[in-house]
LOZANU-838208 format. One record per residue (C-alpha): x, y, z; residue in three letters. Coordinates in steps of 0.02 Angstrom, whole numbers, plus 50000, padded with zeros to 5 digits. Layout:
<atoms>
XYZAla ...
</atoms>
This chain:
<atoms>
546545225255437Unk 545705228955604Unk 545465247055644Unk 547165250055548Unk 546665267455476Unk 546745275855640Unk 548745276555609Unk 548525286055447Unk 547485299255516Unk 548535301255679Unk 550285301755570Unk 549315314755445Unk 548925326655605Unk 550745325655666Unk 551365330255535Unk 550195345255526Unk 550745350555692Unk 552445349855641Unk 552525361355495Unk 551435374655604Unk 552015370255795Unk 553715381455838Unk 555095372755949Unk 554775373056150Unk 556135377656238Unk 556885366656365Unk 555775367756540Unk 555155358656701Unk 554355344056642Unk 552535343156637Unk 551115331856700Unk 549705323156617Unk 548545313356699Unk 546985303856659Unk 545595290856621Unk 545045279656483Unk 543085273356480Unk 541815260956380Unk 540895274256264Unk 539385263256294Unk 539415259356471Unk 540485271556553Unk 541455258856649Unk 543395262356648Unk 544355253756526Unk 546075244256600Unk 547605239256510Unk 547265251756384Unk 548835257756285Unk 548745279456295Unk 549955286756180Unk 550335306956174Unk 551215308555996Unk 551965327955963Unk 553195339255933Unk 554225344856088Unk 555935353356071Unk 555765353555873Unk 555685335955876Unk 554535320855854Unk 554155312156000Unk 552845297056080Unk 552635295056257Unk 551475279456327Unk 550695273056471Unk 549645258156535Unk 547935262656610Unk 547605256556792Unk 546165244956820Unk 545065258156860Unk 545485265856689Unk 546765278156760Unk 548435284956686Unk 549635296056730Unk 551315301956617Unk 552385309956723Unk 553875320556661Unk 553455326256489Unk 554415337956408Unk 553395355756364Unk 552485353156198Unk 551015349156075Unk 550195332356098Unk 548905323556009Unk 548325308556142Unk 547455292056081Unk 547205274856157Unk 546995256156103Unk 546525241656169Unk 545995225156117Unk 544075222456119Unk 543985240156076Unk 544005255155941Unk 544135270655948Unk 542495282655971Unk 542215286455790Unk 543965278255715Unk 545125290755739Unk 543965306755680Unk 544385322655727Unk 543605320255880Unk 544645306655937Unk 546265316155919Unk 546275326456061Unk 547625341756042Unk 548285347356192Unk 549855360556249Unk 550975355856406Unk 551965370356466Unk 553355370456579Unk 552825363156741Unk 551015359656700Unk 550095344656774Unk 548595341356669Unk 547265329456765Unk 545605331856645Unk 546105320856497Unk 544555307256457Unk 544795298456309Unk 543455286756257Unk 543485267456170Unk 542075256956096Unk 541765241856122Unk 541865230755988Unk 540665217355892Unk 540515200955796Unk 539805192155679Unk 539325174755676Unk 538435162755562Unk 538495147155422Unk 539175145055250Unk 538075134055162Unk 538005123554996Unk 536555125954856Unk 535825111054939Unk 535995117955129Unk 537495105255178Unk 538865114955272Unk 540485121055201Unk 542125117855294Unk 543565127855293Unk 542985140255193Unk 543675158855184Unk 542375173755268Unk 542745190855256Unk 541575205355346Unk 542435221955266Unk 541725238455317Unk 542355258555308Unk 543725256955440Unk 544145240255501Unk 543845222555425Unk 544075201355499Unk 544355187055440Unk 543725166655485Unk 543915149455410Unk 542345138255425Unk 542435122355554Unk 541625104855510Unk 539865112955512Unk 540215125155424Unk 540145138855561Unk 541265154055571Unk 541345169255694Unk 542335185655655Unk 542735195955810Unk 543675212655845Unk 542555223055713Unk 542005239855747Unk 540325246455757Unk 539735249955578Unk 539015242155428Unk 540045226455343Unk 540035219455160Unk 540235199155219Unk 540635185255097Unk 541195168355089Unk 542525159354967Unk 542885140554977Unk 544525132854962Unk 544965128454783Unk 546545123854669Unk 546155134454511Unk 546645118854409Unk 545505110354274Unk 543915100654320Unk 543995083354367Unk 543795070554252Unk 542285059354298Unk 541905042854235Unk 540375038854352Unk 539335051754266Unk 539115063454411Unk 539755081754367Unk 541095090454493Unk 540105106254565Unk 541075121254564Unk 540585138554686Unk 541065154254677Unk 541475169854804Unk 539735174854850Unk 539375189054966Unk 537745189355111Unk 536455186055051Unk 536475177454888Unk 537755189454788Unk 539115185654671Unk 539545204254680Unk 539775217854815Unk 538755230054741Unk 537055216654768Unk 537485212954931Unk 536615216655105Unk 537835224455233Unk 537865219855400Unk 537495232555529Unk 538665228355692Unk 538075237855859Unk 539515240955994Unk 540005226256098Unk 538665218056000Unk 538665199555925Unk 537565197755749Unk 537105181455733Unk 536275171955606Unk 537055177355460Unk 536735163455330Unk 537735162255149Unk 537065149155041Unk 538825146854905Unk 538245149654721Unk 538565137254578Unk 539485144954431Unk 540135134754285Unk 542155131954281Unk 543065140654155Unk 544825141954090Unk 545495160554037Unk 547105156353920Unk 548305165753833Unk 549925170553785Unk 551245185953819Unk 552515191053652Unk 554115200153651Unk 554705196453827Unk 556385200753831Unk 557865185753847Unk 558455184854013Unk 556815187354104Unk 556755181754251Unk 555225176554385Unk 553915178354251Unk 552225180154304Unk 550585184654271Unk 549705199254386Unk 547815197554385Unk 546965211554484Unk 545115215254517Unk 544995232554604Unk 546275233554707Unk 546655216454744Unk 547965209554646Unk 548405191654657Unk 549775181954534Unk 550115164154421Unk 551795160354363Unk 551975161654166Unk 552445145154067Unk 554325145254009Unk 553375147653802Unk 552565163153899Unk 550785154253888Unk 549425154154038Unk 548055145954084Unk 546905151554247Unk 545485139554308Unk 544265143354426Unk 544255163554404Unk 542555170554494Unk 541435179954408Unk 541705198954368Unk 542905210454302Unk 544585207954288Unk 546515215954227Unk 547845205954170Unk 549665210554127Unk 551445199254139Unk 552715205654240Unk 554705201254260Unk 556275207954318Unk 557815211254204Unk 559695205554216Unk 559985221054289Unk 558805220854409Unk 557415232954337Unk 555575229554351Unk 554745226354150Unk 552895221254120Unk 551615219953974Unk 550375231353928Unk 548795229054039Unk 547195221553969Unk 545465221254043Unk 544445204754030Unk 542775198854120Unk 542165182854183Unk 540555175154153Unk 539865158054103Unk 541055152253968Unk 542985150153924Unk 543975165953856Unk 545445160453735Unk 546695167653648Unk 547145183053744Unk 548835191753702Unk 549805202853816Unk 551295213853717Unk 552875219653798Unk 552945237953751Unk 554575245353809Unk 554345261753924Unk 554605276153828Unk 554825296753853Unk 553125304053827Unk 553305325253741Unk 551905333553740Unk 551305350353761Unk 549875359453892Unk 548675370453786Unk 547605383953919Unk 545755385253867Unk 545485400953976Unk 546915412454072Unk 546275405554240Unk 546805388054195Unk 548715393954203Unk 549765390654333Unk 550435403454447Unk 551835414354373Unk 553495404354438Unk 554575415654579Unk 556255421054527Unk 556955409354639Unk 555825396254556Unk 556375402254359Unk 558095394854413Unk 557455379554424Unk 557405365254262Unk 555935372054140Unk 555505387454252Unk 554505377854398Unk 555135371154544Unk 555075353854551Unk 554225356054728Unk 553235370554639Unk 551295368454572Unk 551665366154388Unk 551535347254375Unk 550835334154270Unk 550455317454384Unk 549925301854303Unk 548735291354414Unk 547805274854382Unk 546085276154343Unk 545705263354482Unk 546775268754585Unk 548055256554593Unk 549475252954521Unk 550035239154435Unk 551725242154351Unk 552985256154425Unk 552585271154471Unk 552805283154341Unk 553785299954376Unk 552755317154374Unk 553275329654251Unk 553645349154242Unk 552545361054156Unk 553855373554060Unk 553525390754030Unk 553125388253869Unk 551875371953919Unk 553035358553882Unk 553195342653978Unk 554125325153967Unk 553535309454040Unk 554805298854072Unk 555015283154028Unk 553235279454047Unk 552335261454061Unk 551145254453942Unk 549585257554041Unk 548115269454051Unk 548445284354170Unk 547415295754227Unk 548235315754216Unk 547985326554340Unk 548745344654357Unk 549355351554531Unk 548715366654493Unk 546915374054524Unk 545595373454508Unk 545705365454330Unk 545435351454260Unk 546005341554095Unk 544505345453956Unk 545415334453819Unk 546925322253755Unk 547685321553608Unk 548655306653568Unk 549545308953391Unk 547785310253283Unk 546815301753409Unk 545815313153539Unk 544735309953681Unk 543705320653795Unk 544205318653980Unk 545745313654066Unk 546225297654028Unk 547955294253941Unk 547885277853843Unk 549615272853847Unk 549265250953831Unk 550005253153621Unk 551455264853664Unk 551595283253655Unk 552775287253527Unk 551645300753455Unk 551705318953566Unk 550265323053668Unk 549265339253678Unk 548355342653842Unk 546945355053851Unk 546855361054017Unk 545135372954078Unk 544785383154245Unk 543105382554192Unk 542535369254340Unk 540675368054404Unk 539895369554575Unk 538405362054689Unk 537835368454832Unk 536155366254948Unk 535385362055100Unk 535245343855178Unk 533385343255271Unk 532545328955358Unk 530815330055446Unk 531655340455572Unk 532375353055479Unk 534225356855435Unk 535575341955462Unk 537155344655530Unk 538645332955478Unk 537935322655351Unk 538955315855194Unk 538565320255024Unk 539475312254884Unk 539385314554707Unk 539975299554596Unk 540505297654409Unk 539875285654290Unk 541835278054275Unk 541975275954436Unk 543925273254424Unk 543715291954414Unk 543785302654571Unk 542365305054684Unk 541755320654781Unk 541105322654935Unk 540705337255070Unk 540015336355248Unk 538585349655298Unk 539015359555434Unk 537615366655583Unk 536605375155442Unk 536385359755371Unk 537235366755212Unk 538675359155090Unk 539605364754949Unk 540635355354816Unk 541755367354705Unk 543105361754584Unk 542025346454511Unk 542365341854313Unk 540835345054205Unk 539995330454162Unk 538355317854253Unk 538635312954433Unk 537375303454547Unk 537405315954703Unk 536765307154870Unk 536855306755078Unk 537795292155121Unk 538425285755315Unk 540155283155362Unk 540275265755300Unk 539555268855111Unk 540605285255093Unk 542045272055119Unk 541745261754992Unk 541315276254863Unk 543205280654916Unk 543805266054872Unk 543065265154713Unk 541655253454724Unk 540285265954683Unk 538545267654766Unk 537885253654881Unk 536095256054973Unk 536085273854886Unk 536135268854714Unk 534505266554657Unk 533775283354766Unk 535095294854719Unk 534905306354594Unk 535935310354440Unk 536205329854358Unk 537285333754218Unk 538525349454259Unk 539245360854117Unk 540595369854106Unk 540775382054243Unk 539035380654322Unk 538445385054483Unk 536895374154540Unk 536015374054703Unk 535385353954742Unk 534435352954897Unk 534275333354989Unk 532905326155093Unk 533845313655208Unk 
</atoms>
């Protein structure tokens, strides 16, 4: 993935534009002209690809050109409209990766010619160094990664163990190195030497992200130097078996994800595994298959973690999918959803299905490893069905707000929070407790200077499968959070490329051990002020 988000945040403005921009009539086509430059050095950028991506006659349209070698374009005979122009070109990203200052919004009218556009690239960096063994002898063709907020490259290792990732742009970069390996058992050695085994380990000396030192990349910058000495872990086996897979199966295998990477071992014909070679950490496994009829089935989900010795005798179930009843209790008359319109009360349980009063199951990570489950209506009365529903653990979330979900009742079993455990089946109806009463945090971001515009502060969960909260300060310097779920949080200013991985899931990085933690109650309204 190299600079691949851009696409996301250019698609998400169109269609913005389209549900507010009103059809153009047909006109004398319009002009636009202009240049493309180095962010850093000025200098005009040529072969650059210039895209204007809109809405013109009620439609969605893209129109492209090819800058000049002087960095010049011109698009002749556009249609009247509302643009949004970008460009790309290799060697460079865009100024702040696709922000909302890279989108530039412009309106052609009939017979306009346009000759001020300046859109802007930077150039991009590298990263260079070594993979190393625990005695300093080079590893070759082993696997490097640099992954930072917005773009990400890949490199094997040659014969001395050298690599080079190119095309990244400027920001910070989590880099680590795998060698190649069969995850089959250890060799059996008769000389009395021992096979050495090493893991994934991250710059410089990690086995996980969160201890690792990011790289900072400059524009059109190389980093150099960047040394990762492989650590020696111990092999282990994880082994197991999966009951009650249905007959007829077919293309068993076993899923076994660690955050969002998901990677997969084909099941014995008995339904047994056995994994060699797993890297430390945290991991969640669960048996999938398809059907006769062509259906998607799996097991219930079930978390393990990695260390120094052999883990035996796991068991993944097959619990069919099931309809899930339940009911949504209100703590507080705020915390119900909007009266439904009359044209709405036609509609199945009283709500439009397009309406606000839904039920959505999410993953606590945030990513799925079984189906997708269905949302489901809130009726009148507070009834809801989830349908056919996966053995998994979901996390509920209303469309509606601001609420949140205060408690779960499964059958006699209840749990603060919002977390539906669903990995031992959910025949037993479900009571949701639903609250308006939401906290707030407010304050001022200062540095020696005084007030800071545009800074990032974030405020994290203990689980962090749960969602994160962030707000930028505007020229005041101050921010405001509203909606948050009562409960701890470490609050903290964080750049571009740390917000991104609190996003993702991955918690804190540099922050973590500065930031500091407060404890929200039910509907409070606090006032935090930072020191950057």
């Amino acid at each position: 993935m190299r600079n691949s988000k851009w696409l996301l945040a250019l698609l998400t403005a169109i269609a913005a534009m389209g549900q507010t921009a009103a059809p153009d009539a047909d006109g004398k086509p319009a002009t636009v002209d202009g240049v493309v430059t180095n962010a850093v050095t000025g200098e005009p950028v040529p072969r650059a690809h210039v895209t204007l991506n809109g809405f013109t006659t009620g439609q969605q349209k893209t129109f492209g050109a090819v800058s000049k070698a002087d960095g010049t374009f011109s698009m002749p005979g556009l249609p009247p409209g509302t643009y949004y122009a970008a460009a790309q070109c290799t060697g460079y990203s865009p100024l702040n990766n696709f922000g909302p200052r890279d989108l530039v919004s412009m309106r052609v009218g009939p017979g306009d010619t346009k000759s001020d556009l300046k859109l802007k690239l930077m150039p991009n960096g590298s990263i260079s160094g070594r993979v190393l063994d625990s005695d300093g002898e080079p590893i070759e063709q082993a696997s490097v990664v640099a992954e930072g907020a917005m773009s990400s490259g890949s490199a094997d290792t040659d014969d001395k163990g050298q690599f080079r990732i190119g095309g990244l742009a400027p920001g910070k970069y989590h880099v680590r190195a795998k060698p190649q390996a069969m995850q089959v058992p250890p060799e059996i050695r008769t000389d009395g030497t021992v096979e050495v085994h090493y893991a994934r380990t991250w710059f410089s000396g990690s086995l996980d992200e969160k201890g690792a030192t990011r790289v900072q990349v400059a524009a059109g910058a190389e980093v150099s130097g960047i040394e990762i000495r492989l650590i020696q872990t111990r092999i282990t086996h994880v082994k197991g078996k999966v009951e009650g897979i249905p007959a007829g199966a077919q293309g068993r295998m076993l899923q076994i994800r660690q955050g969002t990477g998901t990677t997969g071992s084909q099941l014995n014909p008995d339904g047994t595994f056995e994994m060699w070679r797993l890297d430390p950490g945290k991991y969640t496994l669960m048996a999938t298959w398809g059907t006769p009829g062509g259906q998607f089935s799996h097991s219930a989900p079930t978390d393990i973690e990695v260390a120094d010795s052999d883990i035996d005798n796991i068991v993944l179930r097959y619990i069919p999918p099931a309809d899930i009843h339940g009911v949504v209790q209100f703590d507080d008359e705020q915390a119900k959803p909007p009266a439904p319109t009359a044209q709405q009360g036609a509609q199945k349980g009283g709500f439009s299905r397009m309406g606000p009063a839904r039920l959505v199951l999410q993953p606590p990570n945030g990513a799925y490893m079984g189906p997708h489950p269905n949302p489901a209506d809130v009726s009148q009365d507070g009834s809801f069905t989830f349908e056919q529903a996966g053995p998994d653990r979901y996390r509920v979330v209303p469309t509606w707000g601001p609420v949140y979900i205060k408690s779960i009742r499964l059958g006699d079993a209840e749990t603060e929070g919002d977390v539906l455990d669903l990995r031992n089946g959910g025949g037993a109806a479900v009571t949701i407790v639903v609250s308006s009463a939401v906290a707030q945090v407010s304050g001022t971001v200062t540095d020696s200077n005084g007030p800071v515009a545009g800074a990032t502060v974030v405020l994290v969960p203990p689980d962090l499968g749960s969602r994160a909260l962030w707000a930028h300060t505007g020229q005041d310097g101050t921010y405001s959070v509203t909606g948050i779920v009562p409960g701890p949080y470490k609050i903290a200013i964080v750049d571009v490329d740390e917000a991104a991985a609190v996003m993702r899931g991955k918690g804190l990085q540099e922050s973590d051990q500065t930031a500091d933690t407060i404890t929200l109650q039910t509907g409070d309204k606090i006032t935090k002020d930072l020191k950057k």
